[in-house]
N, C-alpha and C positions, 0 to 999 in steps of 0.2 A: 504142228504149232509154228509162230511165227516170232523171231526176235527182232527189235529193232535196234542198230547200232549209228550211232550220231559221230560223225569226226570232230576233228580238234577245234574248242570252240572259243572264238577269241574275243575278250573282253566281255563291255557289259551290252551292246548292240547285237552280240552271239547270243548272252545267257538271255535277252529278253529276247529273242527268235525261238531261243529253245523252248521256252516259255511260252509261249503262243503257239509255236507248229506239233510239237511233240507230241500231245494230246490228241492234236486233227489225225499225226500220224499214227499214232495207239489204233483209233479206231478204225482208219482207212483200209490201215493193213491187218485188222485185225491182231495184234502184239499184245505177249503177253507180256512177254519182259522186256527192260531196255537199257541199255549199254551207253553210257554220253564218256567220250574224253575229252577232258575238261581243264586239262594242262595249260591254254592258254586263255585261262578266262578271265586273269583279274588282271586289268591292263594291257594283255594280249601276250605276260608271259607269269607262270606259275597260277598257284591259285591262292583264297586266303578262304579263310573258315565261313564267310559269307557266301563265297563263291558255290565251293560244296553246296550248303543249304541249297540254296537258289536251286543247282542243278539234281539236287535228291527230288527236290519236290514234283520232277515228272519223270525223275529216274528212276531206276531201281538198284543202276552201280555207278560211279564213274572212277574213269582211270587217268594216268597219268603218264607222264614220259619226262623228259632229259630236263623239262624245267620245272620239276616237281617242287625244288626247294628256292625257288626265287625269288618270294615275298618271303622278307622275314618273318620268325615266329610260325612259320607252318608248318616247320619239323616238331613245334611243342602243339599245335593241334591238330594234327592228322590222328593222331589217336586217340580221339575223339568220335569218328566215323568209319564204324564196320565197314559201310558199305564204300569207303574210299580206296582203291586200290594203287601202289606206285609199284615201280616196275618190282620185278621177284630177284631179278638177277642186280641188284643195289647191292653195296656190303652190309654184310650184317649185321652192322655198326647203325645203319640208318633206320629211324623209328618207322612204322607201317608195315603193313603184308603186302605183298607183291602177289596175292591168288586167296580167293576166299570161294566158299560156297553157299549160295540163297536160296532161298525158298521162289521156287515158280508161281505165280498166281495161278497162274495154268495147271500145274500139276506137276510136281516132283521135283526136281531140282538142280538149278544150272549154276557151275564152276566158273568163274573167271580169272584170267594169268594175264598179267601186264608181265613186258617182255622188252628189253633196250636195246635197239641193235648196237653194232659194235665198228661198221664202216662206217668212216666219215661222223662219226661223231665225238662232241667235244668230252663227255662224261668218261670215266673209265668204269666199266662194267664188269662182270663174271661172264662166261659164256654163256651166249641166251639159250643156246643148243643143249648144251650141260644141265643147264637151271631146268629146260623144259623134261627134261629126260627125271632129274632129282623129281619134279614134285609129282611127274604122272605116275613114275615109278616105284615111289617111296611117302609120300605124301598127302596125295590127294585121294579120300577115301574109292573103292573098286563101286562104290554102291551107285557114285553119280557118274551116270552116262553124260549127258551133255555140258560141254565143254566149252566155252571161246576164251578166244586169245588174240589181245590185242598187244601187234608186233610193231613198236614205236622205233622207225628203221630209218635211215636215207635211202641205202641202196636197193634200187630195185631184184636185185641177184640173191641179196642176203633175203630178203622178205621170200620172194618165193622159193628158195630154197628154204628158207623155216617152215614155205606152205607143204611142200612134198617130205617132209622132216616129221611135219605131225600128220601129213594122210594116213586118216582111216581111223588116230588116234584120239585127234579131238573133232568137237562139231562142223568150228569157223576158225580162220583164221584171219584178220582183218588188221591189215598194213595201215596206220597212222604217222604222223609228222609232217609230211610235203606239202600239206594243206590243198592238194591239187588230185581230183578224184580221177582214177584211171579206169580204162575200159578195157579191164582185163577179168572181169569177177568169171567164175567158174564153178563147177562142182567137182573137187579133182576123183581121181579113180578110187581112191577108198572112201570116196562121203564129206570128205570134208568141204567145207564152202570156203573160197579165197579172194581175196579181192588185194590186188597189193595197195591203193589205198584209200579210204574210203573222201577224202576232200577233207571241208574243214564248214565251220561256222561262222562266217567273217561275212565283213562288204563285197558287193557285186564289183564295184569300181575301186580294188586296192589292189597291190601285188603279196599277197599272203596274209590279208587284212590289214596292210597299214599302208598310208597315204601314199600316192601313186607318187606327187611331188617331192619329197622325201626319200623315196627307195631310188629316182634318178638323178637327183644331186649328189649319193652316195655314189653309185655306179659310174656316174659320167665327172665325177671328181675324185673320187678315190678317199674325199675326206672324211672324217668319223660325224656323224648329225644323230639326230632323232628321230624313229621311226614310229610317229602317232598310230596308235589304232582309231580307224575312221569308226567310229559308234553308229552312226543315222546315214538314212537313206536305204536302198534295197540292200538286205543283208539274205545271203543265200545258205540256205543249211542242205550240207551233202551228208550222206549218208548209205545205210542198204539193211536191208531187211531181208534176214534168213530167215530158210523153212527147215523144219527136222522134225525127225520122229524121238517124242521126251522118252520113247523106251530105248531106244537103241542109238542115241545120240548122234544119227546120221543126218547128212544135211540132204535135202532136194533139190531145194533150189535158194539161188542169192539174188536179187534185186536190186540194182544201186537205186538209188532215187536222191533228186533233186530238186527244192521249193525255193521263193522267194519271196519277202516280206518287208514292209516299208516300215522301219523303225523310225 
C-alpha cells in the first residue's frame, strides 16, 4: 500500500494547491490514505476551523506543530475534529489528542503521532522521546501495525535521531517545520521510512512562503516588519509518498515528490 504525506501548508495559496494537486496525487500514486500538516495554513501561521475543513476535504488527517494555537479561539474548536491531530507531547492542560487511529480505505488501519521537537524551539514541550515511548508502549492499541509520525523539529540531529528512536517501531517517520524538503529520505534498517523533512506548501518565489522583499528588509535591517504570505502565482507542494505492507507495518520504500501550480 501506498501513503501520501503533504508538508507544512501555508495560507490560503497552500490550501487551494492542496486542493487541486492532492487528488491528481491520490491517484498518480495510487494512495490510500493521506497525512497534510497543516499548521501554517490560516495566514501562513496556525490554523482556524475553516482551515481544517478545507484541508479534510482531500485529507484523511492533518497535523499540526508549534503554532498550533495562534488564531484565536482554536483551542475552543479543535475538538471539534477527530481527525485533527496537535502535537502528543503538549501539556495535558491543552485541549486535542496528539495520536489517534483511522480507518484505512485500503484496508485495516493507520495510527498517527504528532511529535514537537524540543531544539531550538520556542514552545516548551515534554519529551518527544518519553511521549513516543508512553503511547507506543502503553497506549496505542498492539492490533495496529502501521504507524506514522510526523516529527515537527528544527534540528536536523534531533529529527533523525527520533528516526533511529522509532526503527522498526513504527512505519514512517517524517520530519516537518523547515518548510525546505531535504534529500535525505531512506528506509532505515528496521522498515521504517525517514525523511527529516518533507518541504512545505507555499510560493515558488518566497523565502518560507512569505514575500522575499519583506524577509530581506528584516535580515539586512535588523528591524521587526511583516512577513506577508505571498497567496498567487506558482505555489509548490512538497511532500513523499510511503510504501508498506498494512500487515506488518514495514515500510519499502519513500518517495519525495514535488509539483507546481499556478494559483
Amino acid at each position: 500500500m501506498n501513503m501520501l504525506f503533504i508538508g507544512d501548508v501555508v495560507g490560503k495559496g497552500g490550501r487551494e494547491a492542496v486542493k487541486q494537486l492532492v487528488p491528481e496525487l491520490r491517484r498518480e500514486f495510487n494512495c490510500q490514505f493521506v497525512v497534510i500538516n497543516g499548521e501554517n495554513s490560516a495566514a501562513g501561521s496556525g490554523l482556524t476551523s475553516g482551515c481544517v475543513r478545507d484541508l479534510l476535504a482531500v485529507a484523511d488527517v492533518v497535523t499540526s506543530g508549534d503554532h498550533t494555537w495562534d488564531q484565536k479561539g482554536f483551542d475552543a474548536e479543535i475538538g471539534a475534529f477527530r481527525q485533527m491531530i496537535r502535537p502528543a507531547n503538549f501539556s495535558v492542560k491543552q485541549p486535542g489528542r496528539g495520536w489517534g487511529v483511522f480507518p484505512n480505505p485500503g484496508g485495516g488501519e493507520v495510527a498517527v503521532i504528532s511529535l514537537l521537537g524540543k531544539v531550538f524551539m520556542r514552545d516548551s514541550a515534554y519529551c518527544p522521546f518519553e511521549t513516543a515511548d508512553r503511547i507506543l508502549n502503553e497506549e496505542l492499541p498492539k492490533s495496529v501495525s502501521t504507524i506514522l509520525v510526523d516529527f515537527h523539529a528544527e534540528a536536523t540531529s534531533e529529527k533523525l535521531a527520533m528516526g533511529y528512536f522509532l526503527d522498526g517501531r513504527v512505519t514512517a517517520v517524517i520530519g516537518t517545520h523547515t518548510h525546505v524538503q531535504t534529500a535525505d529520505s531512506r528506509v532505515l534498517p528496521g522498515g521504517t521510512a525517514y525523511l527529516t523533512d518533507a518541504g512545505m506548501v507555499g510560493a515558488s518565489t518566497s523565502v518560507l512562503g512569505r514575500e522575499v522583499g519583506a524577509v530581506l528588509y528584516k535580515f539586512t535591517t535588523g528591524l521587526p516588519n511583516r512577513l506577508p504570505v505571498v497567496e498567487n502565482g506558482p505555489i509548490r507542494l512538497d511532500g513523499a509518498v510511503i510504501g508498506y505492507d498494512y500487515r506488518t507495518g514495514r515500510a519499502n520504500a519513500i518517495t519525495p515528490i514535488s509539483r507546481e501550480i499556478n494559483i
